[in-house]
N, C-alpha and C positions, 0 to 999 in steps of 0.2 A: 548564520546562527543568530536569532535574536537574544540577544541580551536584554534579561527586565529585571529591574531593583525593585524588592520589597522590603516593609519594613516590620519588626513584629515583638509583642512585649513581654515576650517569654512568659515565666506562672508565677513574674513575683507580685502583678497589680501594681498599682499607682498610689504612689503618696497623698495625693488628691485628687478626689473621684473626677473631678472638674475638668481635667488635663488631658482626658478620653478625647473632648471637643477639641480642645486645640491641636492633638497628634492628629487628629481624624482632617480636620481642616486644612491644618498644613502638608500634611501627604497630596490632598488632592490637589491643594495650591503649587506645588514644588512639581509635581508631575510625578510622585514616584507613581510605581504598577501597582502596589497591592500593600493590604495588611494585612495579615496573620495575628490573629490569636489561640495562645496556649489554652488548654484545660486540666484546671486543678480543683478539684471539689473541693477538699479539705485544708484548700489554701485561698490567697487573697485574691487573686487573677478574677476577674470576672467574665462570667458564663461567657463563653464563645457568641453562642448562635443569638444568644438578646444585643450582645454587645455590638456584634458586627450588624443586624438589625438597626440597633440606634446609628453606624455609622454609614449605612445602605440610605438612613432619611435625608445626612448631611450632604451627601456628593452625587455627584456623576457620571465620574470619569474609575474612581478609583475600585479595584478589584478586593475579593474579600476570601481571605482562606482560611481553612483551623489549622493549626499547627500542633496536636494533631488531635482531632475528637474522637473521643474512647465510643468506640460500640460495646462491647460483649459488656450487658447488662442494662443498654437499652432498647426499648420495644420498635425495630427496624420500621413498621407500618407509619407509627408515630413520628420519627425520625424523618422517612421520608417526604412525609406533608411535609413539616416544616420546613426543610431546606429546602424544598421546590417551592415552595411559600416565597422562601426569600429571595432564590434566584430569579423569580417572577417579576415581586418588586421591585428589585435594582435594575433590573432588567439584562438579568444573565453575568451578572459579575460573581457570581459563586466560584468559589475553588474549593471545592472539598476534601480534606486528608484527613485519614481515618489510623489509628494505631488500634495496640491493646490495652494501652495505657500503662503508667508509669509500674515500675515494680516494687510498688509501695504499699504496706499491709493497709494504713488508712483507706487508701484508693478503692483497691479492692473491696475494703467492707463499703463503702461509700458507693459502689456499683453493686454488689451484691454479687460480687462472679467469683468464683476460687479461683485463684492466679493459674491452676490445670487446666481451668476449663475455657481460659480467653481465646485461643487458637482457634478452637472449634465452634465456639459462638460466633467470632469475626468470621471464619469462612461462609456459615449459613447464611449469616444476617447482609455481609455486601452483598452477592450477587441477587438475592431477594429484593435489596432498595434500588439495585439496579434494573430489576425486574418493571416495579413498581412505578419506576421513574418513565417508563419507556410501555408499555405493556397495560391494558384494561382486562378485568376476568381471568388475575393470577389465581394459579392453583398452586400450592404447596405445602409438603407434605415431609416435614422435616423433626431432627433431634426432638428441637425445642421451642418450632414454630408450625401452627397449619393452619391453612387460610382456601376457602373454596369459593372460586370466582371473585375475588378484590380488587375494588378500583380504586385508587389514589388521586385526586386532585386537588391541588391542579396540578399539572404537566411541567418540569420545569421547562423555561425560555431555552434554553442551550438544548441542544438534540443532536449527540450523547451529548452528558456532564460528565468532565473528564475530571478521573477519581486518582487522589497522588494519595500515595503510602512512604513511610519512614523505613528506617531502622536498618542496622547494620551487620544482623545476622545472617549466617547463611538462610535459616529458614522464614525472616523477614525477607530478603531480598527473593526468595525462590517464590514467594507470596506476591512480591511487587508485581516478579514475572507474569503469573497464573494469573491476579485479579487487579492490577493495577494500570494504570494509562499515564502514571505518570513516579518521578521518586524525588524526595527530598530527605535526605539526612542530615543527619544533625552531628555534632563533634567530632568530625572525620575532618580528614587531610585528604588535599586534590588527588593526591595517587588512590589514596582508599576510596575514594569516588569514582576514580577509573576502575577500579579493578572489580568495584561492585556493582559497577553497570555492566559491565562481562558475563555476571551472576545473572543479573535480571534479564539481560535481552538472551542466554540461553535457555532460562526457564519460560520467559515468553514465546519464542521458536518450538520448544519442546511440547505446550502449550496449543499452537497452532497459533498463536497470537502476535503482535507486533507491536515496542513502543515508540512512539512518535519519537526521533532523536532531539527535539527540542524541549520534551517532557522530563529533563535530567536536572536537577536542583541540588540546593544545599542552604539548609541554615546554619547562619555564620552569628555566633555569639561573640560580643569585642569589649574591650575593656580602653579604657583611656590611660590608667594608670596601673595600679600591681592588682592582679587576681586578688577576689577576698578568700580566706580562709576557707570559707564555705564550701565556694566551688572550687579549691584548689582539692581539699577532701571528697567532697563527691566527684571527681574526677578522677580521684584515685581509685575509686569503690567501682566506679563505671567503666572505666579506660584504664586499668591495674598495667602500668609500666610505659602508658603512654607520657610524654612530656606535656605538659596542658598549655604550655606556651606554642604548641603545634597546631593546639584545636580551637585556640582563642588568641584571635591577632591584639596585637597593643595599638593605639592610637589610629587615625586616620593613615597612616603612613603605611602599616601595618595590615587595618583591613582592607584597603586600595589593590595593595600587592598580594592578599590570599585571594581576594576576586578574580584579580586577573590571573593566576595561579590554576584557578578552579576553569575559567573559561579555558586558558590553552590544554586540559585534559577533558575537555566536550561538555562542559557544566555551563548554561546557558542560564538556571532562573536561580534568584536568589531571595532568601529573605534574612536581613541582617536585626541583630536584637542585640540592643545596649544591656548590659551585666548588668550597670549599676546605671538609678536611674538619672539622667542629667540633672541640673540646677535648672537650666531653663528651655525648656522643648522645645523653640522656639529656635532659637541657636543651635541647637544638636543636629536639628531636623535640616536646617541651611549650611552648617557643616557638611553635614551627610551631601546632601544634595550637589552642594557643589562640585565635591571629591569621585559623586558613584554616579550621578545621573550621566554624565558624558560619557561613560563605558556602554549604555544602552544604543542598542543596534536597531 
């Protein structure tokens, strides 16, 4: 099982715009796998796909994922140039994960989808970019999309692009199964990991499909000291009677032993994201490094 560390800055943005260059440097410098970036419109985080863009110019070792980029309520044709765009230029460092996006009334007006209708847009719209991505002279002929004889270029580098999905519902994970190649969830415990790749690889079976067993992740959100209020409340609202000190390790110490946690129940990729953001990146980033790069297989 390979073990890969990534690193990622959740949807609260950065103190200083400036600070994008030095996490992006020192990732590649330190040897993590990958960044991830969040998407939050009506918050600070900045756009996924420009940002990983600017950080596809700076390197070229390190991998680039969204953590997770909302579809239902953008135009899939559009969508798809662009990220084959970038997987071209970096040359094939794409990870792509796709949600429905947050369940947040903002979000929704900000996409322009009624929170009813995310389901059913996400199913038409991935297997279409998937089309798109792979295929010249699509036809289709769908809800809310139809396109006669479409070509998409360029092609991306990777042939497939293997597509990672979230979430931890029964009908998120039966989604991973049906249309996904890979899972990452977020504020789960290593059993709830296991037990929801159970979900996924029945509904992939059921499917006629198969996921890679090294396509199995988790993002892990870590605090150094006490949870802020914040997220101790939205974790209430999200996780209603889960303990938050289960879904969010304290210290080095802490998130070391939930990694290795997650690996001995079949969790192989990670992408780790600081709560709150350090004093100096610099130091957080060679912390990290030291503590999680030697767990990489």
């Amino acid at each position: 099982m390979k073990v890969r560390i990534g690193f990622g800055l959740g949807t609260q943005g950065l103190r200083n715009d400036d600070d994008l260059a030095t996490v992006v440097d020192g990732l590649e410098h330190l040897g993590f796998d990958s960044l991830w970036l969040s998407e939050r419109v009506t918050g600070a985080a900045p756009d996924p796909i420009v940002a990983l863009a600017f950080a596809a110019g700076r390197t070229r070792k390190l991998k680039f994922g969204t953590s997770v980029l909302v579809l239902p309520g953008r135009n899939p044709v559009l969508l798809a140039k662009e990220l084959a765009t970038l997987d071209v230029l970096s040359g094939g460092r794409l990870l792509p994960a796709f949600g429905l996006g947050t369940p947040d009334p903002a979000e929704h007006q900000a996409f322009g989808v009624d929170r009813g209708d995310r389901a059913s847009w996400f199913e038409e719209a991935l297997p279409l970019i998937r089309r798109l991505w792979s295929e010249d002279g699509v036809d289709h002929d769908g809800d809310r999309f139809t396109y006669k004889a479409l070509t998409v270029r360029p092609k991306p580098r990777q042939s497939p692009v293997d597509v990672w999905l979230g979430g931890l519902s029964p009908s998120e994970l039966r989604r991973t199964g049906r249309l996904g190649d890979g899972w990452l969830p977020s504020f789960c415990t290593p059993e709830e990991a296991a037990s929801g790749r159970t979900v996924v690889e029945q509904a992939a079976a059921q499917a006629g499909r198969a996921i890679d067993p090294e396509h199995y992740g988790a993002l892990i959100p870590y605090v150094h000291g006490a949870l802020p209020d914040r997220l101790t409340a939205a974790l209430a609202a999200r996780r209603p009677g889960v303990d938050p000190t289960s879904l969010i390790p304290v210290g080095l110490d802490g998130l070391t032993e939930a990694v290795e946690r997650f690996v001995a129940h079949g969790v192989s990729k990670f992408v780790v994201v600081p709560v709150v953001e350090p004093d100096d990146w610099d130091d957080e980033l060679g912390a990290l490094a030291d503590r999680l790069l030697g767990l990489q297989t």
